[in-house]
TIGUVO-963605 format. One record per residue (C-alpha): x, y, z negated. Coordinates in steps of 0.2 Angstrom, whole numbers, plus 5000, padded with zeros to 4 digits. Layout:
BEGIN
{{X Y Z}}
...
END
This chain:
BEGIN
{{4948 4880 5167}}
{{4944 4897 5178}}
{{4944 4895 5195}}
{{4956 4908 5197}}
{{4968 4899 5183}}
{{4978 4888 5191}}
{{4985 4871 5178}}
{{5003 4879 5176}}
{{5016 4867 5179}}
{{5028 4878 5172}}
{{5040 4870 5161}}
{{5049 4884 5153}}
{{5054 4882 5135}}
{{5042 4865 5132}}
{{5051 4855 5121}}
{{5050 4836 5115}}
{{5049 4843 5096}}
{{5034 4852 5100}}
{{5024 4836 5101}}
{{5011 4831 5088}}
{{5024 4821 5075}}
{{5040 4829 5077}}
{{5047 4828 5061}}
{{5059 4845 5067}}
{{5056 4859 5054}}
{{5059 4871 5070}}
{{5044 4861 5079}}
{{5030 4874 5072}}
{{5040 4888 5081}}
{{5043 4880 5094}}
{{5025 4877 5097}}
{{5018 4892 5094}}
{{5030 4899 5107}}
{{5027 4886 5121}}
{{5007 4890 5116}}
{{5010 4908 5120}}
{{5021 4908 5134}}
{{5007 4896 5143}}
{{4995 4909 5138}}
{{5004 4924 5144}}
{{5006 4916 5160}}
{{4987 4910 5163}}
{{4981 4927 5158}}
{{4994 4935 5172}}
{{4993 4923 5184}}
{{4974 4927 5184}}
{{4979 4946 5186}}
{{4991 4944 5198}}
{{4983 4932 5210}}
{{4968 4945 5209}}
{{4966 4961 5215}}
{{4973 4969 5200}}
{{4992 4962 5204}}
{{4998 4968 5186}}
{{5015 4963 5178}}
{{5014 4957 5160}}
{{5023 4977 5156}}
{{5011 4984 5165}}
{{4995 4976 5157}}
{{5003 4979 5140}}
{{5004 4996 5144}}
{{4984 5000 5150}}
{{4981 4989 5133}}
{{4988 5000 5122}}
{{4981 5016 5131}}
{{4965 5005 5131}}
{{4966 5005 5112}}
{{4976 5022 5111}}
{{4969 5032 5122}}
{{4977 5052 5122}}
{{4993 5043 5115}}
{{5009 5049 5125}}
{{5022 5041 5130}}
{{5034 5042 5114}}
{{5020 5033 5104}}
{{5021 5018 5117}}
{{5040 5017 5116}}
{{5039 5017 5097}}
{{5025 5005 5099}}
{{5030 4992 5109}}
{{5050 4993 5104}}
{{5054 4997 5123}}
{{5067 5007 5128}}
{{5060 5028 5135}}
{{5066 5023 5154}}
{{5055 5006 5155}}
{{5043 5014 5146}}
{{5045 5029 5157}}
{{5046 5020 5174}}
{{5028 5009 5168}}
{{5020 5025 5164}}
{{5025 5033 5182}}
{{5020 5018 5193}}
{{5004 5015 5183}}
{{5002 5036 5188}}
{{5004 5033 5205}}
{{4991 5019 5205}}
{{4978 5030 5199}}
{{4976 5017 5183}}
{{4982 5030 5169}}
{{4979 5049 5170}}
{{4991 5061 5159}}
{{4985 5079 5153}}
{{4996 5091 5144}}
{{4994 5092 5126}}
{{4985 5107 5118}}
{{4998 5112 5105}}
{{5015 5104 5115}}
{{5013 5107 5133}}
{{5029 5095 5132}}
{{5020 5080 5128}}
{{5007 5070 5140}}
{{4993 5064 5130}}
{{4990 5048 5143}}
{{4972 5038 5146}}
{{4966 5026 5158}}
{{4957 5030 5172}}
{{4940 5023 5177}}
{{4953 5009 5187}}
{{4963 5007 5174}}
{{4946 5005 5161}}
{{4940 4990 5174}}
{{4957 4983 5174}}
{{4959 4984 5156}}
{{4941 4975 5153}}
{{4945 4961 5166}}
{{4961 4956 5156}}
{{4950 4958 5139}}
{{4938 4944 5148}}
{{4951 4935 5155}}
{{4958 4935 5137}}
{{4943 4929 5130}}
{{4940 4914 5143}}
{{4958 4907 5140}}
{{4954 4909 5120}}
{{4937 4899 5119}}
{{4947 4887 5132}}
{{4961 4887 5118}}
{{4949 4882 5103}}
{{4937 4871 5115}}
{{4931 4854 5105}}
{{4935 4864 5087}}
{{4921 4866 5075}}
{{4920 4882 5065}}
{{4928 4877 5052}}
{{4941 4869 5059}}
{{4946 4884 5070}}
{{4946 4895 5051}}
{{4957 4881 5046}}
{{4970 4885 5060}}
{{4968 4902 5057}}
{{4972 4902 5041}}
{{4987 4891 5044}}
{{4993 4902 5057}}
{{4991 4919 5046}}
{{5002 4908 5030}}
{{5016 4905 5043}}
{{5015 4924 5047}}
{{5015 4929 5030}}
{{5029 4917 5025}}
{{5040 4925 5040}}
{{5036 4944 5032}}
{{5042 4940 5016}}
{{5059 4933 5021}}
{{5070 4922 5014}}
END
């Protein structure tokens, strides 16, 4: 475990049918969930107990600008299902912080096209590493293949909750 990750001992949404042999239809959901809650709150605890100090909004938001960069504020809303005054008041306090710079766009002067900064950029890269420690962490004593097995698992439950009932 990173020095900086603390074990959680949060017990939030950690159910007994999420144990290996819970005969519970629901104990696949339920697992995957309880997985990535304790992800989410490794990967921000480690942010937050740094000198980043970044909410789970706020990191969401340099990641998509990370990925999107030029993209204004109307795209994140659409893109994250957010309503415009969160996504509004994120954008602002990430502004203030120096971590995201806005420019007018060339052919609307209404629109903000909105990249990080070089902050934002480091900040952005330390979550990416964090990511990646918690996910070799989360695959640790797996071969190859059995990791393209879970995987693949994983990607059928996600194409069986696209296509519905």
């Amino acid at each position: 475990m990173s020095p900086i990750i603390h074990e959680s001992n949060d017990n939030v949404n950690h159910s007994g049918a999420a144990r290996p042999g819970a005969a519970r239809q629901d104990a696949v959901l339920e697992l995957i969930h309880s997985i990535m809650h304790q992800y989410r709150s490794q990967q921000f605890q480690a942010l937050r107990d740094g000198q980043h100090e970044l909410t789970h909004m706020e990191a969401k938001v340099l990641a998509f600008f990370g990925h999107h960069p030029g993209s204004t504020q109307s795209e994140l809303a659409r893109h994250s299902g957010r309503d415009k005054a969160q996504v509004a008041r994120l954008i602002t306090g990430l502004r203030e912080r120096g971590l995201l710079h806005g420019e007018a766009d060339a052919a609307d002067r209404r629109n903000t096209r909105l990249s990080l900064t070089d902050a934002g950029r480091a900040i952005q890269q330390a979550a990416q590493a964090e990511a990646g420690k918690l996910n070799a962490q989360a695959v640790r004593g797996m071969n190859g293949e059995q990791q393209e097995m879970l995987l693949g698992l994983l990607l059928q439950v996600k194409d069986n909750l696209n296509r519905g009932g």
